[in-house]
Each structure stands twice: as C-alpha cells, then as structure tokens.
C-alpha positions as CSV (number, residue, x, y, z in Angstrom):
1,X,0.1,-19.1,0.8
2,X,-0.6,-19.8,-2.7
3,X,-2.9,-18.1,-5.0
4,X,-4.8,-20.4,-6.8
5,X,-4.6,-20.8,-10.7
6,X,-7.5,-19.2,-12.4
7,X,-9.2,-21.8,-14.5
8,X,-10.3,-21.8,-18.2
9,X,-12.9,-18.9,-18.7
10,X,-12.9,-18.1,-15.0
11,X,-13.7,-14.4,-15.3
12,X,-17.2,-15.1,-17.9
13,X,-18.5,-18.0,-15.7
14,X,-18.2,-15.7,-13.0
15,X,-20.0,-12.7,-14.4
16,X,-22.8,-15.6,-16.1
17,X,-23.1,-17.1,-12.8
18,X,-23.4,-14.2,-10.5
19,X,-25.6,-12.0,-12.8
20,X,-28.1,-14.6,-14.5
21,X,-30.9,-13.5,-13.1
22,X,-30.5,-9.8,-15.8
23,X,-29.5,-12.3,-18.7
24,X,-32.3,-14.9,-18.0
25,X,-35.1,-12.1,-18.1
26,X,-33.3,-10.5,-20.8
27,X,-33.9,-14.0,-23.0
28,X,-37.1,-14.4,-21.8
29,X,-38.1,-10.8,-22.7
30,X,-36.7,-11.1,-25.8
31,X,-39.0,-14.5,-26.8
32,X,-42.3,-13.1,-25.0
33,X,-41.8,-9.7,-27.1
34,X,-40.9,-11.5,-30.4
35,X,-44.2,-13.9,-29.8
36,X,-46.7,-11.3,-29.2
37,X,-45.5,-9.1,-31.9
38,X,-46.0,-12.1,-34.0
39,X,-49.6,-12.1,-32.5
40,X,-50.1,-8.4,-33.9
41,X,-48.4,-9.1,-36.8
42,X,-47.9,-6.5,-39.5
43,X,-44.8,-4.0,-38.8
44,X,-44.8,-5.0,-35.4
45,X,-43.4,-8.4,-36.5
46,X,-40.0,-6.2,-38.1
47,X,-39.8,-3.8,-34.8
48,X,-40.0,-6.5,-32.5
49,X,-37.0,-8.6,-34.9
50,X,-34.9,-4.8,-35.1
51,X,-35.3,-4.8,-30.3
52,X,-34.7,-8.7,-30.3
53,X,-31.6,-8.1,-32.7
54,X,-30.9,-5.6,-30.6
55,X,-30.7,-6.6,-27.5
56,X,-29.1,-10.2,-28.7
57,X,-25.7,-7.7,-29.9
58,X,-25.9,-5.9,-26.6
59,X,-25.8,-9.3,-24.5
60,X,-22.8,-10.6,-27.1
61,X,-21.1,-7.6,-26.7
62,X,-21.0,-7.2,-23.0
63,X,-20.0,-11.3,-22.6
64,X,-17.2,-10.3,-25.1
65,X,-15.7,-7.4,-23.2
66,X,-16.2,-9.5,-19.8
67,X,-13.9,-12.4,-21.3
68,X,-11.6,-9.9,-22.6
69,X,-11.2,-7.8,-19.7
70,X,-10.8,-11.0,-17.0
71,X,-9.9,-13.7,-19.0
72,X,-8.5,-12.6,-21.9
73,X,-6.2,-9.7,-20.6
74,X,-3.3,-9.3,-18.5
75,X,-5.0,-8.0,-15.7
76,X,-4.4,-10.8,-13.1
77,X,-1.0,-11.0,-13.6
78,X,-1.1,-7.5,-11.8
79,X,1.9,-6.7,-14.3
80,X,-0.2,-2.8,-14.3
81,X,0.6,-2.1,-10.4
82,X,4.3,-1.8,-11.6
83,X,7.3,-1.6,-9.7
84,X,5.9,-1.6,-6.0
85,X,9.3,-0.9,-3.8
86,X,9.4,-3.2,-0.4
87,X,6.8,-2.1,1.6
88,X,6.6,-3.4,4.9
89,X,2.9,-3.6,5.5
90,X,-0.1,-3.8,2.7
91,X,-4.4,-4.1,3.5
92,X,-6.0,-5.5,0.4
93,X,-9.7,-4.4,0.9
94,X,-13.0,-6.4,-0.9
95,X,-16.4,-6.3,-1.1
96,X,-17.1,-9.6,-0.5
97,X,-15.6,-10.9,-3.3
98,X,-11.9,-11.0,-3.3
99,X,-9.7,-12.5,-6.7
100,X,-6.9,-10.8,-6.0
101,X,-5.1,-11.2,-1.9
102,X,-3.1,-14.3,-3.0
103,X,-2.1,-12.7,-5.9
104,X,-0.8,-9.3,-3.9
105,X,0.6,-12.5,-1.4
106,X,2.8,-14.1,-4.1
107,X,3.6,-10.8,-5.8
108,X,4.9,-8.6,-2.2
109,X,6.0,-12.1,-0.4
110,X,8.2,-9.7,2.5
111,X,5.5,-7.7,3.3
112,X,3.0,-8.4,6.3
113,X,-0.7,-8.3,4.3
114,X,-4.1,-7.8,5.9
115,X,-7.5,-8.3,4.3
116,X,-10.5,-6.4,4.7
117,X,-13.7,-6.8,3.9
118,X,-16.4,-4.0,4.1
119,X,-19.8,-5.6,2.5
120,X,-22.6,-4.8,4.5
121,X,-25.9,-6.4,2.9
122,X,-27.8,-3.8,4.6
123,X,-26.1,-0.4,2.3
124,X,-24.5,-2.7,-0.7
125,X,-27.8,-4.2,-1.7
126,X,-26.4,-5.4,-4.8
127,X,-27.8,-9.3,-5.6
128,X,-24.6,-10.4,-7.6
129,X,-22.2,-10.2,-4.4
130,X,-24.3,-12.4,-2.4
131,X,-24.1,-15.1,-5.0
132,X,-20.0,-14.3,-5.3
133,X,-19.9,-14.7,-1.5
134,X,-21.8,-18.1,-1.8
135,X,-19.8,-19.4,-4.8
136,X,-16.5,-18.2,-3.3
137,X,-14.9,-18.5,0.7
138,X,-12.8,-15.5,1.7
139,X,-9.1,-15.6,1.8
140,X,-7.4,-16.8,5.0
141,X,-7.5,-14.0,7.9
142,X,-10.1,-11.7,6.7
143,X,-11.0,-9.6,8.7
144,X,-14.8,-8.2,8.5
145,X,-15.0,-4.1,8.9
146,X,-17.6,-1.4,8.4
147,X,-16.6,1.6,5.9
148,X,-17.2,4.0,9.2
149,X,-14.6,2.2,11.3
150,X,-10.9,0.7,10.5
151,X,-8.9,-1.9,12.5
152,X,-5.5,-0.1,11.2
153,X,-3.4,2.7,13.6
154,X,-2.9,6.0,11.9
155,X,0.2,6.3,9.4
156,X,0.9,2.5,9.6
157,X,0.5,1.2,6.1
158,X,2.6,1.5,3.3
159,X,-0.1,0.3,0.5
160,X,-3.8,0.0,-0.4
161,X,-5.1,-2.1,-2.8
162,X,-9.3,-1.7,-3.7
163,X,-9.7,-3.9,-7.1
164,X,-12.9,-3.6,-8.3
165,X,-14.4,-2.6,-4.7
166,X,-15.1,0.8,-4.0
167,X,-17.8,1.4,-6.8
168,X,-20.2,-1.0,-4.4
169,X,-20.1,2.4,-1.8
170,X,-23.0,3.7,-3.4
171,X,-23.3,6.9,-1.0
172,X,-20.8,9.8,-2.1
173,X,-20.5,10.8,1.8
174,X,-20.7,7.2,2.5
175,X,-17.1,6.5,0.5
176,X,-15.9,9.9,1.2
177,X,-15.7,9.3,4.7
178,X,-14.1,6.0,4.0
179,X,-11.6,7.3,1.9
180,X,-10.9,10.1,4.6
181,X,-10.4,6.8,7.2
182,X,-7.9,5.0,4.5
183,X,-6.1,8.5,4.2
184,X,-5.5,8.6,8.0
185,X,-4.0,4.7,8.1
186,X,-1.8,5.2,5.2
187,X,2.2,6.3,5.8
188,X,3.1,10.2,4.5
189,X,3.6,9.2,1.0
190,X,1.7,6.0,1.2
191,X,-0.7,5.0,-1.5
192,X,-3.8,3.4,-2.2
193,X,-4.6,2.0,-5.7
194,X,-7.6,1.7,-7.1
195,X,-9.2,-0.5,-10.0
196,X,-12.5,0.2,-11.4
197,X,-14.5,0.2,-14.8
198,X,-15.8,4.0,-15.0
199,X,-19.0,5.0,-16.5
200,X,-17.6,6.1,-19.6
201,X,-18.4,5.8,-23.4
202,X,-16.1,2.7,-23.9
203,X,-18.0,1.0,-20.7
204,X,-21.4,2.4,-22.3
205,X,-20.7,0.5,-25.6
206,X,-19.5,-3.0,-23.7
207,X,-22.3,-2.8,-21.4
208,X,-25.1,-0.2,-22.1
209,X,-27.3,0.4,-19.2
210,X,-25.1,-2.0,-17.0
211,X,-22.4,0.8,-17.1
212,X,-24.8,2.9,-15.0
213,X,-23.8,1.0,-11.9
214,X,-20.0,2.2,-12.1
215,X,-18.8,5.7,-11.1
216,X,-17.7,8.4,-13.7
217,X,-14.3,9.8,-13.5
218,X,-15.8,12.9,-12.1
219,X,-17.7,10.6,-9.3
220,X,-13.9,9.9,-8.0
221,X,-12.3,12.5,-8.6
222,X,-15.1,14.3,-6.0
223,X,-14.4,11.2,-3.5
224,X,-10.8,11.8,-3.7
225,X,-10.7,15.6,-3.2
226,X,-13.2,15.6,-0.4
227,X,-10.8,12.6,1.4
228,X,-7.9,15.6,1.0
229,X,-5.9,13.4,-1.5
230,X,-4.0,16.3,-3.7
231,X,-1.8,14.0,-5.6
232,X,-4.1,11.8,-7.6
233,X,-2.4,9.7,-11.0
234,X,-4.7,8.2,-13.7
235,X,-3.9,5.3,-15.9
236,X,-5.6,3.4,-17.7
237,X,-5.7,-0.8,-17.3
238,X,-6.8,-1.3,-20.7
239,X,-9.7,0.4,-22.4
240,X,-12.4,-0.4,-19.9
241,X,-10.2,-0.2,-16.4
242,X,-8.6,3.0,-15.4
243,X,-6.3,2.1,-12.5
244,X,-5.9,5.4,-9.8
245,X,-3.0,6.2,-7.3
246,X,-3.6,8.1,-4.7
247,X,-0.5,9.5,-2.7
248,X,-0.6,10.4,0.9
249,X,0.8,14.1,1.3
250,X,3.9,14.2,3.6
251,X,3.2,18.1,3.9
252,X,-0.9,18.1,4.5
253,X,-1.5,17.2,7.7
C-alpha cells in the first residue's frame, strides 16, 4: 500500500472546503454590516470599516497559518515522530478523517498496522467531519469502533498514533475513559502519540475564536493523568502543533 501524494495546496482546500459554511457567513456578515452602516451613516460608516477590516485580517490570518501548518511545513513527512524502533504491531486511530495511515504504512513497512475509526455523529456533532468523510473514503481495513469499546487484547500493541483526532472527544470523562482503554492495549512501555493544535495564545492569534474548539494544555494533561499515564513528554511540532508521548508504565499495573 501506497500513500498517496498530497496535491498542490491540499491542506487549504481542505480546511476551505470542509469549513465554508463559517467563512461564507463571515463574508456575508461582513457586506450586510458594511451596507447598513452605510444606511446610518455618520461614524457608524468608520466602525463598521474598523469590524470589516477586522475581521478580513482575521480570515487572512487563519488561511495563512492553515497553509503553513499542512501545506507549507514538514509535517506530513512525519520527520517529528523520530526514530520509531521496529515495532511489531501499530493502530493508527481517526475521526473520520484519516491523512496519515498510508503515510505511518510506508514509514513502519514491517509492522502489522490497524486503523480505527471512532466518529460517532451522534457525540462528535462537529459539521466539518461529515463533509471530510464525504469528500474523502477511509483507508483500506478500517475498522469502525466506539470510544467505550476496543477491538485490541490487553498489552498487544507497541504504538498509537491519534493525529489531529482526539480533540473531537468533547466529554473529559468521555476521552478519559478512552484514554484509560488505549492504556490497557498498549505493551509496558508502549506509547501513544498524539498531535493536536492546543488552545493557546499562538492558536488564539492564527485563529481567534476558532481556537476555542481545541483543548488547552491543561485539558490533556487532566485526560492523561486520569488515564494513569505518569510518563508524559511534550514537544512541540511547530508553533501551533505540540506533539505528546505518552509511555506505558512497566511498573504501574
């Protein structure tokens, strides 16, 4: 299996196409707000100029860090998971939207890998995965799981990949519990890794309100503890993906 090559812009079409619902009110708010102001005219003429402006640099901004981030990084080579050892078995798990299997396929070729894919329209409500999963097929094999329940036997796997995933388990408990379940599957001294935006002040500045839909540092760092993961590494991706590894205690039971 092959993954196939990303095409020109792939990561901004992507985030256009699955999100233009938000950018064609935005517009539209934008032109009906600038005409009425011009309807009151007076000062309400420069206020409603200062929001359009406004909101026109905020739009800009968060296309700009979208490109750079999956188009214009390195991200996709997965050159950041560094030096992986031979594992014998790896679970790439989605959220109905997966970039990355044939990528982990080409880059771990000796080591059997299962997909997983947790979306459940009924608790991850969120409007732009359904368009991903229309514009998108899954990878070959996927196998179709609830975050209460996994297909895999205690301490059989060697690696977990969640890219960009986890943040759509909106319920702490929720993806505590499925962090607890991941725990269980891994190997003692196993790891899961982890790649998400976090609801930072760089994430803040690329996407203002938009940011409020990923998890602050302190979000995970509350997941991880109450999954009993005690050995927890932090690095960051570039400046608006922090990349976590999360190590399976040989000791705690």
């Amino acid at each position: 299996m092959t993954a196939k090559k990303r095409t020109l812009l792939q990561g901004l079409r992507n985030i256009i196409h699955f999100n233009w619902p938000f950018y064609v009110t935005a517009i539209i708010g934008l032109i009906v707000g600038m005409w009425f102001a011009t309807w009151l005219g007076g000062r309400w003429i420069m206020l409603a100029a200062f929001v359009a402006l406004l909101g026109l640099v905020t739009i800009f901004t968060s296309l700009l860090v979208s490109w750079y981030v999956y188009d214009g990084s390195d991200l996709y080579t997965l050159n950041w998971l560094g030096d992986l050892g031979t594992p014998e078995t790896i679970v790439n798990i989605n959220a109905g939207f997966d970039e990355t299997s044939g990528l982990l396929a080409l880059r771990l070729p000796n080591a059997r890998l299962r997909v997983l894919d947790f979306y459940d329209p009924k608790r991850h409500t969120e409007p732009s995965i359904r368009r991903a999963r229309k514009a998108y097929p899954p990878y070959p094999g996927t196998e179709e799981i609830t975050t209460d329940e996994l297909p895999l036997a205690d301490n059989s796997v060697d690696l977990i990949f969640l890219i960009f995933a986890a943040h759509e388990i909106r319920d702490p408990e929720e993806r505590a519990r499925f962090f607890s379940l991941l725990r269980k599957a891994l190997k003692p001294g196993g790891k899961i890794i982890l790649a998400e935006h976090l609801r930072d002040p760089a994430n803040y500045l690329a996407y203002s309100v938009g940011a409020l839909h990923f998890l602050s540092d302190a979000d995970w760092q509350r997941t991880f503890a109450a999954a009993a993961f005690n050995i927890v590494a932090r690095e960051n991706i570039n400046p608006f993906v922090v990349k976590f590894t999360l190590v399976k205690d040989a000791v705690t039971p």
